[in-house]
DSSP file (Angstrom, degrees, kcal/mol; ACC not computed):
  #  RESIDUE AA STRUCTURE BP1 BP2  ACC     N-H-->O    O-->H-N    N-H-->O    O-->H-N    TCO  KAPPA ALPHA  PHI   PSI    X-CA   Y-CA   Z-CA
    1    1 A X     >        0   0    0      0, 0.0     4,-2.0     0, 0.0     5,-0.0   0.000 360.0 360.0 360.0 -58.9    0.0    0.0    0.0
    2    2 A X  H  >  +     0   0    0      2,-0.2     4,-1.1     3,-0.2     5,-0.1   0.477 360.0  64.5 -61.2 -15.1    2.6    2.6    1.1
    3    3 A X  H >> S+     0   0    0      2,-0.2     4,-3.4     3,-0.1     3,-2.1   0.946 110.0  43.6 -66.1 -83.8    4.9    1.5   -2.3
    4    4 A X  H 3> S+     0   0    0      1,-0.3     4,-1.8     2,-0.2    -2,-0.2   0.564 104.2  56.8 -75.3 -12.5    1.9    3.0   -4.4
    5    5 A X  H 3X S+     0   0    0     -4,-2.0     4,-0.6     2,-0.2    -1,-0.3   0.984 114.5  39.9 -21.2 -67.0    1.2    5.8   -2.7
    6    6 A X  H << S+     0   0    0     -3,-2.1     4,-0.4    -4,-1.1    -2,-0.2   0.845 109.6  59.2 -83.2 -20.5    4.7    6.9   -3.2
    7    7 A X  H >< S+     0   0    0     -4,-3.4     3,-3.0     1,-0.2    -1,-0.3   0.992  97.0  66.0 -31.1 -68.1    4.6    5.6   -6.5
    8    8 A X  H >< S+     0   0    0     -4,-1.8     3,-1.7     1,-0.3     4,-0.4   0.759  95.8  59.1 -11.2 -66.9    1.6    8.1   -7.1
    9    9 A X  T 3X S+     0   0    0     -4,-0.6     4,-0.6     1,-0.3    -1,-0.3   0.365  78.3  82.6 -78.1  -7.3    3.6   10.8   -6.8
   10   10 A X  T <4 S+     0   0    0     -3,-3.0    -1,-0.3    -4,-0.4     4,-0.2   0.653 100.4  34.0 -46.5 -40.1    6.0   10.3   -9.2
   11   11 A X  T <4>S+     0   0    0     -3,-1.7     5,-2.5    -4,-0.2     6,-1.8   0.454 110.0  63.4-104.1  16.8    4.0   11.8  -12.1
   12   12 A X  T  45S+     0   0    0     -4,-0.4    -2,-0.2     3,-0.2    -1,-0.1   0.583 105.0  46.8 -55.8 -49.2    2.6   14.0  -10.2
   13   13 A X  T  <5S+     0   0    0     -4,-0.6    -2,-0.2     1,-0.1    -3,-0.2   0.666 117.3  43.1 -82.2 -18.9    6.1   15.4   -9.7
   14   14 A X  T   5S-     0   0    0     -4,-0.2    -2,-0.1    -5,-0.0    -3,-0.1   0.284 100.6-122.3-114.9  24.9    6.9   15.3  -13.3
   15   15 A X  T   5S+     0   0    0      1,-0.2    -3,-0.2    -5,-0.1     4,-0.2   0.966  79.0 121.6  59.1  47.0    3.7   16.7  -15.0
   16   16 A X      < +     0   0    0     -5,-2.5    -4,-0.2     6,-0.1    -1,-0.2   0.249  59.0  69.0-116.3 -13.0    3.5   13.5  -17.0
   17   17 A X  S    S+     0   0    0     -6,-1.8    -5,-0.1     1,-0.2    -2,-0.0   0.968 108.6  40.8 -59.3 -53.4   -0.7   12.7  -15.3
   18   18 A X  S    S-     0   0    0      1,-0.4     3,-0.3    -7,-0.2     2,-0.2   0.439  97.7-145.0-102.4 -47.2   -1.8   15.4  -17.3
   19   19 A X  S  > S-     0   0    0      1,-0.2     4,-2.2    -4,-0.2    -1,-0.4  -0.485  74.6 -27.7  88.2-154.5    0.1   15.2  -21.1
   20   20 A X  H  > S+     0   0    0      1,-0.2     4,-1.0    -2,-0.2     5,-0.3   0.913 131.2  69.9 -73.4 -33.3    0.8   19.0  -22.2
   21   21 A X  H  > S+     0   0    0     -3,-0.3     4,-1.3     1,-0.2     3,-0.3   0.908 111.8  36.4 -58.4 -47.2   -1.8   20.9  -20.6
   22   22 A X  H  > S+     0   0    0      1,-0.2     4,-2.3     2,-0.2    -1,-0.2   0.832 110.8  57.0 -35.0 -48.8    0.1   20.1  -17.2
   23   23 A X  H  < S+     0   0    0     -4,-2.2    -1,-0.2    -3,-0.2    -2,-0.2   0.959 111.6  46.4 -32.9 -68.6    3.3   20.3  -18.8
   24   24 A X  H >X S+     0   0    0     -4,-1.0     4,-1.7    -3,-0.3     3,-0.6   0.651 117.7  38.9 -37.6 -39.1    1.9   24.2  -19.8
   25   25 A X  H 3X>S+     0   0    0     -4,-1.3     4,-3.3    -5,-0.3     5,-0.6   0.889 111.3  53.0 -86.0 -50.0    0.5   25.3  -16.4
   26   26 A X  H 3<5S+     0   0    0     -4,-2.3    -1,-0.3    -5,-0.2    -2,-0.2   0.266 113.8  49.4 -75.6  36.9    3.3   23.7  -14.2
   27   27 A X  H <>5S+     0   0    0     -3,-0.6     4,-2.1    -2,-0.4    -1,-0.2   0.464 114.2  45.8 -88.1 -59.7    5.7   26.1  -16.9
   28   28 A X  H  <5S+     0   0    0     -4,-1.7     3,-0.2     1,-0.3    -2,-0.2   0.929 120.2  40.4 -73.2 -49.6    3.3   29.3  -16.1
   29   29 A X  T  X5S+     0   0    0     -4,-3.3     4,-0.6    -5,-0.2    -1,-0.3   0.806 111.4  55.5 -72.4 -22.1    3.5   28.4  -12.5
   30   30 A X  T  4<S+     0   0    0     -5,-0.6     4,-0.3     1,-0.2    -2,-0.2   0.834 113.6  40.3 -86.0 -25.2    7.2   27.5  -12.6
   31   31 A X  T  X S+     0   0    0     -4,-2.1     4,-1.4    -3,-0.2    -1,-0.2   0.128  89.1  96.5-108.6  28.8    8.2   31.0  -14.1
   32   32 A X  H  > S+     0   0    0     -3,-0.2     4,-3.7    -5,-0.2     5,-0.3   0.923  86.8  49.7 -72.6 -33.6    5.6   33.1  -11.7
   33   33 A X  H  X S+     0   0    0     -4,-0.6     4,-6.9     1,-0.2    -1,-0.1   0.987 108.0  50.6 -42.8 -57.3    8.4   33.8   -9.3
   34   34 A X  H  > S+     0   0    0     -4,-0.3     4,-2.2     1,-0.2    -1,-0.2   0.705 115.4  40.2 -55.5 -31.7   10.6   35.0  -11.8
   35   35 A X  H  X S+     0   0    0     -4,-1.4     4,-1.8     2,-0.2    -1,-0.2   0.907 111.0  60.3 -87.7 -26.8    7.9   37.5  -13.4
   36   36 A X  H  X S+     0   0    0     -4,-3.7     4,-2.1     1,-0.2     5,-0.3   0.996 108.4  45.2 -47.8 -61.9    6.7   38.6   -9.6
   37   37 A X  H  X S+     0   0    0     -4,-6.9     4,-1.0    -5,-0.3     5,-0.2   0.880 111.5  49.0 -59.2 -37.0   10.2   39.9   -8.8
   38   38 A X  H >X S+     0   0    0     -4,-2.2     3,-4.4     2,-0.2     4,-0.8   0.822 117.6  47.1 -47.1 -79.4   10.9   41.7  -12.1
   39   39 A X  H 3X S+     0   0    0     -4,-1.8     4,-3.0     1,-0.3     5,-0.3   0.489 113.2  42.0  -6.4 -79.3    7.7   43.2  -11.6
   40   40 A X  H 3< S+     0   0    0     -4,-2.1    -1,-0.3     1,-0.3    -2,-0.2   0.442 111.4  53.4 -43.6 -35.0    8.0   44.0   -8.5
   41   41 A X  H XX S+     0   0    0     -3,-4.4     4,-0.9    -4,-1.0     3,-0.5   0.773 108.2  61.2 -56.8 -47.1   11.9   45.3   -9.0
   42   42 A X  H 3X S+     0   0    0     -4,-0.8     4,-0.7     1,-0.3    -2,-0.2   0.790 104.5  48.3 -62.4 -32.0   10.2   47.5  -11.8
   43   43 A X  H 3X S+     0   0    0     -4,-3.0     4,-1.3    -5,-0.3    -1,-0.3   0.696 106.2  49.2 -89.1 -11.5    8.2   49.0   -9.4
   44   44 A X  H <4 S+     0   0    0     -3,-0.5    -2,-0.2    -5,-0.3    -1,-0.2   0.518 112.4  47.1-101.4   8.5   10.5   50.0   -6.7
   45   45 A X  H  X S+     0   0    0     -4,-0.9     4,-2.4     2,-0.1    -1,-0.2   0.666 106.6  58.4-105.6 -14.7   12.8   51.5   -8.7
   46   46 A X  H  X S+     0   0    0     -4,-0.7     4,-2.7    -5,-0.2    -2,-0.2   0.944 112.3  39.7 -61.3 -58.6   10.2   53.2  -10.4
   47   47 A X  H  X S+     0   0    0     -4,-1.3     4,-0.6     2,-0.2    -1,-0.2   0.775 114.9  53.2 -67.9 -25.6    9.0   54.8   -7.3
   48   48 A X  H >4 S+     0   0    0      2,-0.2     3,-0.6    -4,-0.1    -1,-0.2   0.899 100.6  63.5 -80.7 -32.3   12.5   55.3   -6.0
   49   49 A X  H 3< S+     0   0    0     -4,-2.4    -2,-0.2     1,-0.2    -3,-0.2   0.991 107.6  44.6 -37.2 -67.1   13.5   57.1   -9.2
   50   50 A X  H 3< S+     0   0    0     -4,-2.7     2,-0.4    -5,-0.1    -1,-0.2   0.509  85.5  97.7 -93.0  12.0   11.2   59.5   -8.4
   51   51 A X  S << S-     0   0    0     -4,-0.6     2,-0.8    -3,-0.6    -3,-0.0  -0.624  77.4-115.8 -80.4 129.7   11.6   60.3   -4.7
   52   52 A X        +     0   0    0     -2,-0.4     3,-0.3     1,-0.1    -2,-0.1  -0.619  41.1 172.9 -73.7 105.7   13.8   63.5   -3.8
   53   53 A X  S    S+     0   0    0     -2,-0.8     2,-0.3     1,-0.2    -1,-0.1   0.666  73.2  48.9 -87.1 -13.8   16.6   61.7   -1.9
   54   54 A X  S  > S+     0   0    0      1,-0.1     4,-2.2     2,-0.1    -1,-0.2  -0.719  70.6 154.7-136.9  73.4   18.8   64.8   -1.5
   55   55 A X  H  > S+     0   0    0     -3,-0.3     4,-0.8    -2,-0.3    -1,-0.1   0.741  73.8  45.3 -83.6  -7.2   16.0   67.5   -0.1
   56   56 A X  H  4 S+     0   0    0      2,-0.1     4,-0.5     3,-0.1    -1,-0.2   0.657 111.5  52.7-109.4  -3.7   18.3   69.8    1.8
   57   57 A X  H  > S+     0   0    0      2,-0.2     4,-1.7     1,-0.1     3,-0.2   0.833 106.5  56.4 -78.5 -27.3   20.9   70.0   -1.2
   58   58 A X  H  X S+     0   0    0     -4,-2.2     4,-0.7     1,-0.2    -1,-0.1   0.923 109.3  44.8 -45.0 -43.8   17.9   70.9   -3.4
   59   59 A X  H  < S+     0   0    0     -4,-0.8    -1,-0.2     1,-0.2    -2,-0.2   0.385 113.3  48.4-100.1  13.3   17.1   73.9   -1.1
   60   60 A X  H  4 S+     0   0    0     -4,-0.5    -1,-0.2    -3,-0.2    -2,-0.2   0.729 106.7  55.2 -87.7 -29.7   20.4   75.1   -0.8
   61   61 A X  H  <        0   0    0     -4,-1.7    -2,-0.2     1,-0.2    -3,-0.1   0.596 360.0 360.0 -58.4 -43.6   21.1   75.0   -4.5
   62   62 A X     <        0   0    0     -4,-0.7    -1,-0.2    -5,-0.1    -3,-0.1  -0.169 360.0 360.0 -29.0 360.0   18.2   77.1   -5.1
């Protein structure tokens, strides 16, 4: 009993249950990390770009 259980999980682990539509999702799922953090880089640099970092050289400069 406990053999095929862990049997089970073998194509389970390799996207093979499924054929390609498994293949396709566990792809889309496998690169989600990857797209969060650009994203997510894209956006903090975006927002850091535009923050006045140097606000008492500004008003001296002025």
């Amino acid at each position: 009993m406990g053999d095929r259980i862990l049997n089970s999980f073998s194509p389970l682990h390799y996207g093979t249950f499924g054929g390609s539509p498994t293949r396709i999702f566990y792809l889309f799922v496998g690169l989600a990390p990857l797209i969060l953090s650009v994203t997510g880089f894209v956006m903090w640099w975006y927002r850091y770009k535009g923050k006045n970092r140097f606000p008492i050289l500004q008003k001296r400069l002025s």
